[in-house]
N, C-alpha and C positions, 0 to 999 in steps of 0.2 A: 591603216598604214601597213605598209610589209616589215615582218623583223628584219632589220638588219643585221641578225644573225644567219638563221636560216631559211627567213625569205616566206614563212609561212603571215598568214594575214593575222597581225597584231589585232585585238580588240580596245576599245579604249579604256583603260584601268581606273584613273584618277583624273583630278584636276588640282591646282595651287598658283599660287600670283610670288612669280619669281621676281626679284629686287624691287618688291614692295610698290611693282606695278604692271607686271605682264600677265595675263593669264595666260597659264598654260596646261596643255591634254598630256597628259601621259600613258602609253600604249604597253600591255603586255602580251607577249608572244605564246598564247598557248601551248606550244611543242614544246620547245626550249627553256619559257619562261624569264627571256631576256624583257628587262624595258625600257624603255628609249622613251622620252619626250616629242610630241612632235618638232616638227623643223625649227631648228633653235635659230630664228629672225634677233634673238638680243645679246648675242654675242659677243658683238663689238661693244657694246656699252660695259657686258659682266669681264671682259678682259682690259679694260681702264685700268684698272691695278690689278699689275700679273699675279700676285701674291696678293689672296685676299685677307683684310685684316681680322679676322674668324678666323684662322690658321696659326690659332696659338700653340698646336703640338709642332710644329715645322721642327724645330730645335732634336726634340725628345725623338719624335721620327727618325730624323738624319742619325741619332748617336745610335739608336736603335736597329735599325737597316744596314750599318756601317760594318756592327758586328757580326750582326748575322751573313751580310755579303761577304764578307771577309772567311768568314768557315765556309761558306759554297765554293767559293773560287777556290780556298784553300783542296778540297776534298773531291770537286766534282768538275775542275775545269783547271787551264794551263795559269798557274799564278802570274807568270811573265808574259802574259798575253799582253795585249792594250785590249783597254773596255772601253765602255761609250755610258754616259748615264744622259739617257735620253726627256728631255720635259725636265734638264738640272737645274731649275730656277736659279738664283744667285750662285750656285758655286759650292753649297755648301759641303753636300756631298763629297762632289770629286776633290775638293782639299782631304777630307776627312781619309781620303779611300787611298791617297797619294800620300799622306804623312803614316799611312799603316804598308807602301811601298808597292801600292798596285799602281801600273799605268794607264791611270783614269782618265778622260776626256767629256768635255760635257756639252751637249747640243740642246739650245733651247731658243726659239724666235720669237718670244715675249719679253725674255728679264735679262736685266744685264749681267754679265758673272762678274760679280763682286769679290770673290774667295776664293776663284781657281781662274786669273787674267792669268792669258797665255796658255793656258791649257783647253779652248775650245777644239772644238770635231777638227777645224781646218786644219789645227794645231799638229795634230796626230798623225800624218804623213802616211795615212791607211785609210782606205772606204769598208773595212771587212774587220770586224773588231772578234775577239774570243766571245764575249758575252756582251751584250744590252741589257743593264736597267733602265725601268721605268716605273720609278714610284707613282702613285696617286693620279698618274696619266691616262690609264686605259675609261674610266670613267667622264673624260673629257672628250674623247672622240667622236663625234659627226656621225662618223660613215667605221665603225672598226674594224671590219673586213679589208677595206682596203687600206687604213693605217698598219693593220699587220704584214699585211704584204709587202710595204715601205720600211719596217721595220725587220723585217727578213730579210731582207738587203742589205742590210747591213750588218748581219748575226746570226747564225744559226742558234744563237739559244737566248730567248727574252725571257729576263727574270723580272717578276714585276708586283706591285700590288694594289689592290682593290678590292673595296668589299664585299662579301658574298650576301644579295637580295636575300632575307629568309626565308624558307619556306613557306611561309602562309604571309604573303606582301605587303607590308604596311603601307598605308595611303601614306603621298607625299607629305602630310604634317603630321605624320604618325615616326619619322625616320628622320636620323640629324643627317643620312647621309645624301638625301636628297637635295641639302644644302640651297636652301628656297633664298637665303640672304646674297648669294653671291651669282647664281645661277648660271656656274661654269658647269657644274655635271650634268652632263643631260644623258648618261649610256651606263647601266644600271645590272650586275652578272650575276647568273647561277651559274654553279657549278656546271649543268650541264649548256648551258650555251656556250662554255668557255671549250669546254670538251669538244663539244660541235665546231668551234674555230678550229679545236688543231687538228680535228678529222678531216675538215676541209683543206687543211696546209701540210697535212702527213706529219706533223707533229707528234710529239711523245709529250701529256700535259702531267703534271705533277702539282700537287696543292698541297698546302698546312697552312689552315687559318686564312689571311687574308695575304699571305703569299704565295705566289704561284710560279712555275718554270713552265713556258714552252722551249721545245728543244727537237733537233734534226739528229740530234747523238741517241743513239743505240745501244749503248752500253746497259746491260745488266742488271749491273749495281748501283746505277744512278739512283732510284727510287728509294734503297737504304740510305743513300748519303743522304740524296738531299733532303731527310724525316731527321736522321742524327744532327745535318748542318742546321736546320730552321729552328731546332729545339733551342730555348734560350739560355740552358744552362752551359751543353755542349760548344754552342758557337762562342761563350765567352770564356772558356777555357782554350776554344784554337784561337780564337784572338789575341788571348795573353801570352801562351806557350808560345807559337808556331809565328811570331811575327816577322816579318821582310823588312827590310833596313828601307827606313824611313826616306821619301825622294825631295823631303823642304827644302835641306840642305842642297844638293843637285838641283831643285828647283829654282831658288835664291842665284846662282851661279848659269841657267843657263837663261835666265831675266837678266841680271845685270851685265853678267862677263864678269864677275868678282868672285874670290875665294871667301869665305868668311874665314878671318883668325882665328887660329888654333884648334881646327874643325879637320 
């Protein structure tokens, strides 16, 4: 297969039997060292339930992400922008992201939004948002060249996150992130095939740990912020000091048409 990263001839890496009855090859990119599964034919069956029941950090995630988004936008982007939290399963997110007063929006054509009705993409009266997030998404992508291109469309800065492959590759049942029980991941990053996207999109890429910013901003300083924002001590200190008046209230009222008493 060709990487669909940068297109050089993948060899085949692994093999593993995803939802306990597919087999499947899995291909690594010698340049790059992106790896991809081949053509993921069980797709429709591993997105039966958009939220797989394996997915017991969801919660911890969302509280985790929340504050750390919360110090990026605060430090490295317009706080009053509208953002988009792209691949936002239920909602949980952009409630979270909306009662700390950013105006958050959430686009996902799998899951219902349970936690943030009324505040979906259409919701937001804009196609061109300050920032995109997208948690634990870029690992479900097909084709990820051209989901970024989709996703620059609607952003010039995706903030997002996904594992980084180790350097020396565990075989598919050597890795939980290969996630064989549910067999939604099939698109697998090193650092430098991430690198190689934003070469290709003229991006500026920035990493810590398993979060990442691409970004079309030019600025400078960005690279200090966003190392001070990602750090978990730092971002729970602008979380707490630096917070934006909360939108439940305003949200509550432009749902119903109701004031809440003595608010």
């Amino acid at each position: 297969m060709n990487c669909k990263i940068c297109g050089s001839i993948a060899a085949a890496f692994g093999s593993a039997e995803l939802l306990r009855r597919y087999p499947v090859t899995y291909y690594r990119c010698p340049d790059c060292g992106f790896v991809q599964t081949e053509e993921p034919y069980w797709l429709e069956e591993a997105y039966l339930r958009p939220i797989n029941i394996s997915d017991t950090g969801i919660m911890a995630r969302n509280i985790y992400n929340a504050t750390i988004v919360s110090a990026i936008i605060k430090i490295c982007f317009n706080p009053d922008g509208k953002f988009i939290d792209y691949g936002g399963g239920y909602g949980i997110f952009v409630r979270m992201m909306r009662d700390r007063g950013f105006d958050f929006y959430r686009d996902d054509k799998y899951c219902d939004n349970l936690f943030a009705s009324g505040f979906d993409v259409a919701d937001s009266g804009t196609s061109h948002f300050e920032l995109l997030t997208a948690f634990e998404v870029f690992e479900h992508f097909v084709s990820p060249s051209a989901e970024l291109e989709k996703l620059l469309q609607k952003s010039d800065s995706i903030l997002f996150t996904t594992e980084i492959i180790p350097d020396n590759p565990p075989q598919p049942a050597e890795w939980w992130y290969y996630a064989l029980d549910h067999g939604q991941h099939i698109s697998f990053y090193t650092r430098n095939s991430l690198q190689c996207m934003a070469n290709k999109n003229g991006l500026n890429y920035f990493n810590r740990g398993n979060t990442h910013l691409f970004t079309r901003v030019k600025l400078s300083a960005i690279p200090l912020k966003f190392k001070l924002a990602t750090h978990p001590r730092i971002a729970r200190f602008l979380d707490m000091f630096l917070r934006k008046k909360p939108l439940n209230i305003s949200d509550y009222k432009q749902i119903t048409g109701m004031n809440i008493t003595g608010v």
